[in-house]
C-alpha positions in Angstrom: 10.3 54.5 -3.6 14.0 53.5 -2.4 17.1 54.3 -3.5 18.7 51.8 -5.3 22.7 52.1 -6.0 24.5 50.1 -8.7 28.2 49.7 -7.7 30.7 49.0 -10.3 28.6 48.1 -13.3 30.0 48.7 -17.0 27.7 51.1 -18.5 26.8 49.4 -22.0 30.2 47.6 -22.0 32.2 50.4 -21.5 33.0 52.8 -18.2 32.8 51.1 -14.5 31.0 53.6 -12.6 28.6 53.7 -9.9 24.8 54.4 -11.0 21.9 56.3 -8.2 19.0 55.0 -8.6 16.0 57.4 -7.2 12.6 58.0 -7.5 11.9 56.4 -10.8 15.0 57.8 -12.9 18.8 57.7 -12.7 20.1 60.3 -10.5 23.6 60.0 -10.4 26.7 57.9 -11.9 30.6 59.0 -11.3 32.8 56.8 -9.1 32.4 56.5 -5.2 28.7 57.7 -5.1 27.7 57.5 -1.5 24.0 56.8 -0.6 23.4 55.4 3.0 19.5 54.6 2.5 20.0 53.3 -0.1 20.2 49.6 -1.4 23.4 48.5 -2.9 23.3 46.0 -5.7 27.1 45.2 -6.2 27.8 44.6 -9.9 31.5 44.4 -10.7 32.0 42.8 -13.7 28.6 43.0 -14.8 27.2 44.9 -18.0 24.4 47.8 -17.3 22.1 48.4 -20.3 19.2 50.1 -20.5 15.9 48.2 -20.2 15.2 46.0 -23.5 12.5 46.1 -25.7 10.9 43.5 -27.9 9.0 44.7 -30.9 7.3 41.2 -31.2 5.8 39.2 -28.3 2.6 37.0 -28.2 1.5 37.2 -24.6 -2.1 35.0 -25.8 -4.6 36.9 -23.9 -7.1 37.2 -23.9 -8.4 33.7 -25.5 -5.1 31.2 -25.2 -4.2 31.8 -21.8 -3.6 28.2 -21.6 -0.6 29.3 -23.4 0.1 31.9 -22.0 -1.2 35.4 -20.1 0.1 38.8 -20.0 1.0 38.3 -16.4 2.9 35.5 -17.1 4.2 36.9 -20.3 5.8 39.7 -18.4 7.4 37.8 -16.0 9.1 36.2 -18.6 9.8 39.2 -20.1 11.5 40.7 -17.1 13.1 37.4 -15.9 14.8 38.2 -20.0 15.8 41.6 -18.9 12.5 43.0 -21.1 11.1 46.3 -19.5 8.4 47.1 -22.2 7.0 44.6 -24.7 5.1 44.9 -27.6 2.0 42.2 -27.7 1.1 40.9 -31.1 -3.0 41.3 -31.8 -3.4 37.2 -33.2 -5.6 36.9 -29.9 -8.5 35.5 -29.7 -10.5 38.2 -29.9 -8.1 39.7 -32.1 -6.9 42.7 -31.3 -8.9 44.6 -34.3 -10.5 47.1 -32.1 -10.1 50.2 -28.9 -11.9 47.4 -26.6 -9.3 44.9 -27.3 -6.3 46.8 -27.3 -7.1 48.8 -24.6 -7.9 44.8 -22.2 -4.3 44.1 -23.2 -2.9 47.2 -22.4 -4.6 47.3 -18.5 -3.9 43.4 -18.3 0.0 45.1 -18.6 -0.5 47.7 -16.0 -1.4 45.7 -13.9 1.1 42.8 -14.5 3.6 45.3 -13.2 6.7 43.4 -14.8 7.3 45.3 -17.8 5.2 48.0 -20.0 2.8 46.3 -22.4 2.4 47.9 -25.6 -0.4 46.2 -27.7 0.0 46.4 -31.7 -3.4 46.4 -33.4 -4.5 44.1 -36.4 -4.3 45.4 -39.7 -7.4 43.9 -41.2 -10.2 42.9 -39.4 -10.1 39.2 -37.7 -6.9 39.5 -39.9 -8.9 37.8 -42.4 -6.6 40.0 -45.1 -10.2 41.9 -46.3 -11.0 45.2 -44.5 -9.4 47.7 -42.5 -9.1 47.1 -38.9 -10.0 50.3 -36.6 -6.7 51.8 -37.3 -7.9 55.1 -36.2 -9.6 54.3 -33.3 -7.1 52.1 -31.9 -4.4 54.6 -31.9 -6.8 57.3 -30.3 -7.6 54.8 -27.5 -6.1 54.9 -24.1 -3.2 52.0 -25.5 -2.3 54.6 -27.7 -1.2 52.0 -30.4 0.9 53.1 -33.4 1.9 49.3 -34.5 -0.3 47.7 -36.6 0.5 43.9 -37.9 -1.5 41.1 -39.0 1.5 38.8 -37.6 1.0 35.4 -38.0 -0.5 35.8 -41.3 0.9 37.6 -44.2 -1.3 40.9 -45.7 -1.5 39.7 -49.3 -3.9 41.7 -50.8 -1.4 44.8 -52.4 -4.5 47.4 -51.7 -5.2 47.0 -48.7 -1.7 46.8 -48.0 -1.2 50.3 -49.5 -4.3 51.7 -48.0 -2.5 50.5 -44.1 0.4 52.3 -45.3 -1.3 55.5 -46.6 -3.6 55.4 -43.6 -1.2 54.8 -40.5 0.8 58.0 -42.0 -1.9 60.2 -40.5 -0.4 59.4 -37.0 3.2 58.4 -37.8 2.2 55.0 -37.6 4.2 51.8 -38.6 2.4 48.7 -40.6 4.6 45.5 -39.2 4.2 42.8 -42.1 4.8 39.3 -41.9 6.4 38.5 -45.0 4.8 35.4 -46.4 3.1 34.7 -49.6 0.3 32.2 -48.9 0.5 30.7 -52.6 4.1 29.4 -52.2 4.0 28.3 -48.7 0.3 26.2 -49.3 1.2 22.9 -46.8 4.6 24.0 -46.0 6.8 22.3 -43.8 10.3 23.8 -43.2 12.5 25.5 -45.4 12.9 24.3 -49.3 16.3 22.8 -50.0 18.8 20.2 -49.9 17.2 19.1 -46.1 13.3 19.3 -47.4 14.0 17.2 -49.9 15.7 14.6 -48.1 13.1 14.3 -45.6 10.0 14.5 -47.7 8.8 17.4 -46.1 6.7 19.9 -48.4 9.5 23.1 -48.6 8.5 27.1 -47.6 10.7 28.8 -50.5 12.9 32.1 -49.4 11.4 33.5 -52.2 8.2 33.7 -50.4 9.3 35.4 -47.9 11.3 37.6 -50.4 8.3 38.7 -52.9 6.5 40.1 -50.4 9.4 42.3 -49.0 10.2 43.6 -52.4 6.4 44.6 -53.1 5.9 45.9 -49.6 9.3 48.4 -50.0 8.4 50.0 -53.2 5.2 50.4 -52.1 6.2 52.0 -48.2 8.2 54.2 -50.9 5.6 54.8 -53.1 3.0 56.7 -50.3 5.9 57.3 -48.3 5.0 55.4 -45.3 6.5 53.7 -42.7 6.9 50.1 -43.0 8.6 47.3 -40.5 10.0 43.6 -41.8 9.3 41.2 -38.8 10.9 37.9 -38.3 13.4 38.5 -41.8 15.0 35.2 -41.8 16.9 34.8 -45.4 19.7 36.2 -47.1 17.9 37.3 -50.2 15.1 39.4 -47.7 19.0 41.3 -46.3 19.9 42.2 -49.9 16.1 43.7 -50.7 15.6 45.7 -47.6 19.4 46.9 -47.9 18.6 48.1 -51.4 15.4 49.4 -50.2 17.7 51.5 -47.1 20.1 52.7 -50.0 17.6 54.9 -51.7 16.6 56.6 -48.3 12.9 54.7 -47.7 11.2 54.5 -44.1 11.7 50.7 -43.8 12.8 49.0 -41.0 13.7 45.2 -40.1 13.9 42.7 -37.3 15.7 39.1 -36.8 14.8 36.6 -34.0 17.5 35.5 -32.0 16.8 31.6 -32.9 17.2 32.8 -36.7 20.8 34.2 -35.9 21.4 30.6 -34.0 19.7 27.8 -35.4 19.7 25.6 -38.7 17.4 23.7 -41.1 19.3 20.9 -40.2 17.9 20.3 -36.8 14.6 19.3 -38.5 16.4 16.2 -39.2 15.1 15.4 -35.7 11.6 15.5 -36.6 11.3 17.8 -33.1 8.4 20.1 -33.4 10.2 22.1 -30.8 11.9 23.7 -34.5 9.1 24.2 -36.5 8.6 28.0 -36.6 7.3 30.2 -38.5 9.1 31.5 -41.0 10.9 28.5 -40.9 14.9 28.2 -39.8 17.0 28.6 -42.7 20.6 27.5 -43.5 23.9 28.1 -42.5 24.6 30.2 -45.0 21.1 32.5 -44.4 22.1 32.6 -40.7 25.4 34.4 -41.3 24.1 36.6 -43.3 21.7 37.4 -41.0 24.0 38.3 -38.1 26.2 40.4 -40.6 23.6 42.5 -41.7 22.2 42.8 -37.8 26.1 44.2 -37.4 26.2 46.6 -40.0 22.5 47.9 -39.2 20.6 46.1 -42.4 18.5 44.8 -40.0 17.6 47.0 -37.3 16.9 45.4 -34.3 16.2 42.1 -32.4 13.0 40.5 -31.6 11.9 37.7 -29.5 8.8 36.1 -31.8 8.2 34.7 -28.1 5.3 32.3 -29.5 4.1 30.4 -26.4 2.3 27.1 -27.0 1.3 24.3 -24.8 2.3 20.9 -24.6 -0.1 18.9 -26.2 0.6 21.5 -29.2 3.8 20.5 -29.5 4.3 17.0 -28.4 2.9 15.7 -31.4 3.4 14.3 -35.0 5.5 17.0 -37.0 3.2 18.3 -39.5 0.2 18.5 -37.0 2.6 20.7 -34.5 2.0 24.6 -33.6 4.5 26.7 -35.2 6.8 28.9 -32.9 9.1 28.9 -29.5 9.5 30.9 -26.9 12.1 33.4 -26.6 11.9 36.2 -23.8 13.9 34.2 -21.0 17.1 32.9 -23.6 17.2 36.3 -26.2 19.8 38.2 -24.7 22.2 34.9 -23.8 21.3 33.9 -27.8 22.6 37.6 -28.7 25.7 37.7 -26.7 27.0 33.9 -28.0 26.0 35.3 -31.7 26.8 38.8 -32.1 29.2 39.6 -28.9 31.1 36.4 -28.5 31.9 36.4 -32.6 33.1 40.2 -32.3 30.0 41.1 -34.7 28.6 43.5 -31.8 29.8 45.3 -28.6 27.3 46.0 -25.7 26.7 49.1 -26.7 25.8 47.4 -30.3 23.0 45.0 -27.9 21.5 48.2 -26.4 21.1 49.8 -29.7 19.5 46.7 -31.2 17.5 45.5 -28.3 16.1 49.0 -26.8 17.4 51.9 -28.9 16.2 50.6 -31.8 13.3 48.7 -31.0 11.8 51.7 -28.9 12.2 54.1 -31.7 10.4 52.0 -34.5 7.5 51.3 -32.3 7.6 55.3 -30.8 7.8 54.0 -27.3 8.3 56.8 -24.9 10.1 56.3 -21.9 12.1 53.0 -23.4 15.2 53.0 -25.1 16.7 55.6 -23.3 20.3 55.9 -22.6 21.7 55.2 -19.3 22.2 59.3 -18.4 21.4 61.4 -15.1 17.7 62.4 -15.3 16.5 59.4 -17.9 13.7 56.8 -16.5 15.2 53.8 -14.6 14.4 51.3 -16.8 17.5 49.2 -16.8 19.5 45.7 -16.5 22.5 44.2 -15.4 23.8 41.3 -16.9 26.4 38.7 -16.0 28.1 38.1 -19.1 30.4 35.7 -17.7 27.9 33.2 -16.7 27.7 29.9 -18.2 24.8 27.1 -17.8 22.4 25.0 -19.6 18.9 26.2 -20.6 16.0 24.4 -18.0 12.5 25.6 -19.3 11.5 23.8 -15.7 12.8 27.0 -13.9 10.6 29.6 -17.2 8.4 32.0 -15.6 6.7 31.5 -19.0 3.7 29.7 -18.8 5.0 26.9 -21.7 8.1 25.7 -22.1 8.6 25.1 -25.9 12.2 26.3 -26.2 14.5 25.3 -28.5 17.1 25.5 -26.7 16.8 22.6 -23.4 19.8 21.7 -22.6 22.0 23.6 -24.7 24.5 25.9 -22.6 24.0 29.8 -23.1 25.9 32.2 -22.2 25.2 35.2 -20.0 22.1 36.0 -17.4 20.2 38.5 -16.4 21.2 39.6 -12.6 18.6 42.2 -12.3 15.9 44.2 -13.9 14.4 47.7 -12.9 11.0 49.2 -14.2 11.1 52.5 -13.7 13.3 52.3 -10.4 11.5 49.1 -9.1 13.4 46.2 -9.3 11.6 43.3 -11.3 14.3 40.9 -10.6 16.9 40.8 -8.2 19.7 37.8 -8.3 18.3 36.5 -10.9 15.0 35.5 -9.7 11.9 37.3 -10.0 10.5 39.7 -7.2 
């Protein structure tokens, strides 16, 4: 493997120093490092943070791969600055067993773009009714320790509890999607002021809400582990704040378009913004990015949710819920949290890899940028300006919210483990 020196970067914001790059792992940073086989990437000006890490990716496969694959998937990821991903188990087969988890997780070695962590269902066909192959899936060679019906809520309080009292055995975390299906029957977009005015059948906070509050007391009351994904409203901040305040083991994530985007671009009747849970208000929204600051919410995660174009060029209600996310995250971040003076780079790298990594027990990810730690890193160019062209995704759909809109920031290069994944900006 070559060496690879990284001349004039700001480590996490901070220090310009020169990083060595060799055999896999950092190997020197100071000022005036000298390597002559090695390749020099020259990055004043640019930001060097360790490798991210989503906690909540759909890469599709197996069974949608018209959507998406986890080659693809981690190409995107990587193109995003991603160097491990966590692949949510709504697949087709689900991912309720060691033979499906354990697909996923080879489809990622060999992908090569970023590690592939599969998370395994909580009920079987996360139908909501029996326990998944918790066990078995952790003991597998994917070595899973995230378990989530995502993209439907676990309702039923018992088996909820048994998850939590099961998953304790092996440290494990249970990742609920926060959704009571009474409430949200037909649901549209979020209930209020816009819902009404369009007609549109509303998804109440308090949907969302009920099920965090049950879901806390009863992390607290097996003491378990227990993860908030996509937390999108500002009575969900106040509960798991609470819940942090009398020393439980829960954790929370927001989406980047939830810290950017409003109920009132539904006015559009776009399907490109229906999501699931749905975007919330203004007022929701800066809640969500102060309680991302002061550590409320823990971390950041994509919710990439790939869909194809026929899915989404269509009639409102009949649209897929979800966007894509890997590619635009970190520039959605840095115009939201940096730019507003709510986070510092060192805040990004806590909340997109420290963070992330340690909820979902990922070893070699999340690791700061030291002498002797794995090489999994990124530079960014925070100064960097342009509009958002899904044409140019290395996802394979292009439902972003974002075409057109200028973001700031992009992602210069990427290195797995000492390889580089990208390299100017464009994939290797």
């Amino acid at each position: 493997m070559s060496k690879i020196l990284i001349r004039g970067a700001k480590i996490l914001g901070g220090d310009v120093a020169d990083v060595l790059i060799d055999g896999g792992t950092v190997a020197g940073i100071g000022t005036g490092i000298e390597a002559a086989d090695a390749t020099v990437v020259e990055a004043a000006g640019q930001i060097l943070l360790p490798g991210l890490v989503d906690l909540h990716t759909h890469l599709r496969e197996p069974g949608r791969e018209d959507s998406e694959t986890v080659l693809t998937g981690t190409r995107a990821a990587a193109a995003g600055g991603f160097t491990a991903v966590h692949a949510m188990a709504n697949t087709f087969p689900v991912a309720d067993t060691a033979g499906v988890v354990e697909q996923v997780w080879r489809l990622g070695k060999e992908s090569g773009y970023c590690d592939v962590q599969p998370i395994g269902a909580v009920t079987v066909g996360l139908e909501g009714k029996q326990l998944a192959e918790l066990g078995a899936m952790h003991d597998s060679a994917a070595g899973v320790k995230v378990f989530s019906d995502d993209g439907k809520c676990v309702d039923d309080a018992v088996i909820m509890r048994r998850a939590l009292e099961y998953v304790k055995a092996f440290d494990g975390v249970v990742a609920q999607h926060a959704q009571e299906p009474r409430l949200t029957e037909g649901a549209q977009m979020n209930e209020g002021t816009v819902s009404s005015e369009l007609g549109l059948v509303g998804w109440p906070a308090v949907a969302e809400e009920s099920i965090i509050a049950r879901d806390v007391l009863l992390a607290a009351h097996v003491d378990s582990r227990v993860h908030i994904c996509h937390l999108s409203t500002a009575g969900s901040v106040e509960i798991v704040r609470w819940a942090k305040s009398k020393g439980w083991n829960v954790t929370a994530e927001v989406t980047p378009h939830h810290l950017l985007l409003t109920d009132e671009l539904v006015r559009s009747y776009d399907p490109v913004y229906k999501v699931n849970p749905p975007l919330r208000t203004e007022a929701d929204v800066m809640a969500l990015r102060e309680a991302l600051a002061d550590g409320t919410i823990d971390c950041v995660a994509t919710d990439h949710a790939p869909h194809p174009h026929e899915d989404k060029d269509c009639e409102w209600a009949a649209a897929a819920m979800g966007m894509v996310g890997l590619e635009t995250a970190l520039s959605v971040v840095q115009q939201t949290m940096v730019e507003t003076g709510l986070l510092d780079w060192a805040g990004v790298a806590d909340r997109m890899s420290f963070r992330p990594a340690a909820i979902g027990r990922l070893d070699g990810h999340g690791r700061p940028v030291s002498v002797g730690e794995p090489a999994n890193l990124v530079l960014v160019d925070p100064a960097y300006r342009g509009a958002v062209d899904p044409a140019g995704f290395a996802s394979r759909s292009r439902n972003t919210p974002y075409e057109g809109r200028e973001l700031p920031g992009r992602v210069t290069h990427t290195f797995l483990r000492g390889r580089a994944t990208v390299v100017d900006g464009k994939l290797t």
